[in-house]
C-alpha positions as CSV (number, residue, x, y, z in Angstrom):
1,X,123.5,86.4,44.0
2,X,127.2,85.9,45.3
3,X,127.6,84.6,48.7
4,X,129.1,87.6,49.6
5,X,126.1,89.6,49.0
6,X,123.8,87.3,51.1
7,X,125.9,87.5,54.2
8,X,126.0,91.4,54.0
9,X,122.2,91.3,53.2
10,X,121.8,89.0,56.8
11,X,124.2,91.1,59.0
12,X,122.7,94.4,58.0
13,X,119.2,92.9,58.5
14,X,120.7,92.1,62.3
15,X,122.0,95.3,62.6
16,X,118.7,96.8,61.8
17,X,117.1,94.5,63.8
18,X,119.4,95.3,67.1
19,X,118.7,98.9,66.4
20,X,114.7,98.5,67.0
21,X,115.0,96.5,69.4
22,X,117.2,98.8,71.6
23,X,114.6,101.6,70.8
24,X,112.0,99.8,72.5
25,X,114.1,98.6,75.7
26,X,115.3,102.5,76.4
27,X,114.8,104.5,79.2
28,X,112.4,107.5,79.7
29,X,112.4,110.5,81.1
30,X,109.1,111.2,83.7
31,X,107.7,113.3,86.6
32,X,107.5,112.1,89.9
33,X,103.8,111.9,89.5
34,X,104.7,108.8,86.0
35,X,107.0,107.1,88.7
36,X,104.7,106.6,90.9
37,X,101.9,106.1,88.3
38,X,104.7,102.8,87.2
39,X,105.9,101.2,89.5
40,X,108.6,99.1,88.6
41,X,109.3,100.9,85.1
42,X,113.1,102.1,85.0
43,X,112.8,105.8,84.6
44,X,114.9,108.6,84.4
45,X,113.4,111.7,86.7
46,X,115.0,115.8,87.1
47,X,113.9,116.3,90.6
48,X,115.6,118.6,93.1
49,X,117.0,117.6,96.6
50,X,114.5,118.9,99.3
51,X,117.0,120.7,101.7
52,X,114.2,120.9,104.4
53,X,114.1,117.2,105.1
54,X,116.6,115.4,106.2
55,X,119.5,113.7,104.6
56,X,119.7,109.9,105.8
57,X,123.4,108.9,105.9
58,X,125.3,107.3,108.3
59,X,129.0,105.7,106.9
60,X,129.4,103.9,110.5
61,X,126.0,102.1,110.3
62,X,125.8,101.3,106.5
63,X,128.1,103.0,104.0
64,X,126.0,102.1,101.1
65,X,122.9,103.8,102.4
66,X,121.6,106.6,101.4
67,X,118.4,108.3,101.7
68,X,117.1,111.8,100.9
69,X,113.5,113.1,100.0
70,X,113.4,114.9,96.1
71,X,111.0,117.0,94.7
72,X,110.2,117.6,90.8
73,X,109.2,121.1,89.2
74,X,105.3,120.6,90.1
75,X,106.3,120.4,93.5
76,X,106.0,116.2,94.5
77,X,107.9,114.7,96.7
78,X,109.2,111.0,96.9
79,X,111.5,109.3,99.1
80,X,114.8,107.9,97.4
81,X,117.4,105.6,98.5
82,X,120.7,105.3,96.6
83,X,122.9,102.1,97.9
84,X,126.0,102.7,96.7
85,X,127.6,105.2,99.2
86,X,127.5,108.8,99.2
87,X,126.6,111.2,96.5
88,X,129.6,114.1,95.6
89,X,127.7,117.4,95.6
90,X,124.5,116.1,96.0
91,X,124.1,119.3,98.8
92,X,125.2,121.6,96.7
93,X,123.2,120.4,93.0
94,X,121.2,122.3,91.6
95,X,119.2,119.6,90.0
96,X,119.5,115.9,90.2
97,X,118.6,113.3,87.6
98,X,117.9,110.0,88.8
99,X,118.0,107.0,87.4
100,X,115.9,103.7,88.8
101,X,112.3,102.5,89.6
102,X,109.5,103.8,92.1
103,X,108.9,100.8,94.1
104,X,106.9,100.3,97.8
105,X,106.8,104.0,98.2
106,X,110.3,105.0,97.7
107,X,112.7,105.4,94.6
108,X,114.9,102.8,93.9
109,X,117.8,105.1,92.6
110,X,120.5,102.7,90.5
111,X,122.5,105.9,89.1
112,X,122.5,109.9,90.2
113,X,123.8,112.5,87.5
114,X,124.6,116.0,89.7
115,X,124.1,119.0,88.0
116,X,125.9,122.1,89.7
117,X,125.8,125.5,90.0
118,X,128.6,126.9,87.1
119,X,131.0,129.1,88.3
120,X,130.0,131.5,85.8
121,X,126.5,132.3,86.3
122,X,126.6,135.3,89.0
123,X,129.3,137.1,86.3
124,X,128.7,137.0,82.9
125,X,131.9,138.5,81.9
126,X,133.9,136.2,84.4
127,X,133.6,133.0,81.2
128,X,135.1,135.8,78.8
129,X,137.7,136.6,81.4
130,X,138.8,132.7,82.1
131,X,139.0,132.0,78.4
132,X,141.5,134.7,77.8
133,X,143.3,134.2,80.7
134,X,143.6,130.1,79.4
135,X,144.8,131.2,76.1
136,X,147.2,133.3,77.5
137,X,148.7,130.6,79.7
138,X,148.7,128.2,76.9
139,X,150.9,130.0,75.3
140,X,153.5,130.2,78.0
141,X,154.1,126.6,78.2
């Protein structure tokens, strides 16, 4: 074999190799119920903000604190803190994935995704009608 045929044969071993390996280390999606059934396992959890407790923020105390109780589809709660500041839309989400680890009784969240309402779901016809209006308007520039 030519040199050239034993370095390809090593570097797509390693590539093969960095593609298990990063297989194993994902993330997962769970319940509340798995994150508090793992503590300390990074999870990824769809919950919804519960709007009848109380939102913890205060900007003048601590900026990056940020606390809010979540519930999942069955119903659970859990406590989360965020620390990194305020979450856009996080009132008006309609589901929240969160991203961190269920530790001491509260979620650890290192990242939020918001997902909001769309603007289209009340009309039906109202994503026809913004379509056509957009190629319209493309057309006049």
């Amino acid at each position: 074999m030519k040199t050239i045929h034993i370095v390809l044969l090593v570097f797509i071993a390693a590539a093969i190799g960095v593609l298990l390996s990063s297989l194993k280390t994902g993330s997962s999606y769970g319940t509340i119920a798995e994150a508090k059934a793992k503590p300390g396992k990074f999870l990824h959890v769809a919950v919804q903000l519960d709007k009848s407790a109380p939102v913890e923020y205060d900007p003048i105390k601590n900026s990056n604190y940020l606390a809010f109780q979540a519930k999942d589809s069955t119903g659970e709660k859990m406590k989360v803190v965020y620390r990194k500041g305020e979450i856009p839309n996080l009132m008006i989400s309609e589901k929240l994935v969160l991203k961190g680890t269920y530790q001491d009784g509260t979620f650890e969240c290192k990242d939020v995704q918001t997902k909001c309402p769309s603007k289209y779901k009340d009309d039906p016809n109202a994503a026809k009608n913004s379509a056509a209006h957009n190629a319209a308007t493309s057309g006049m520039q």
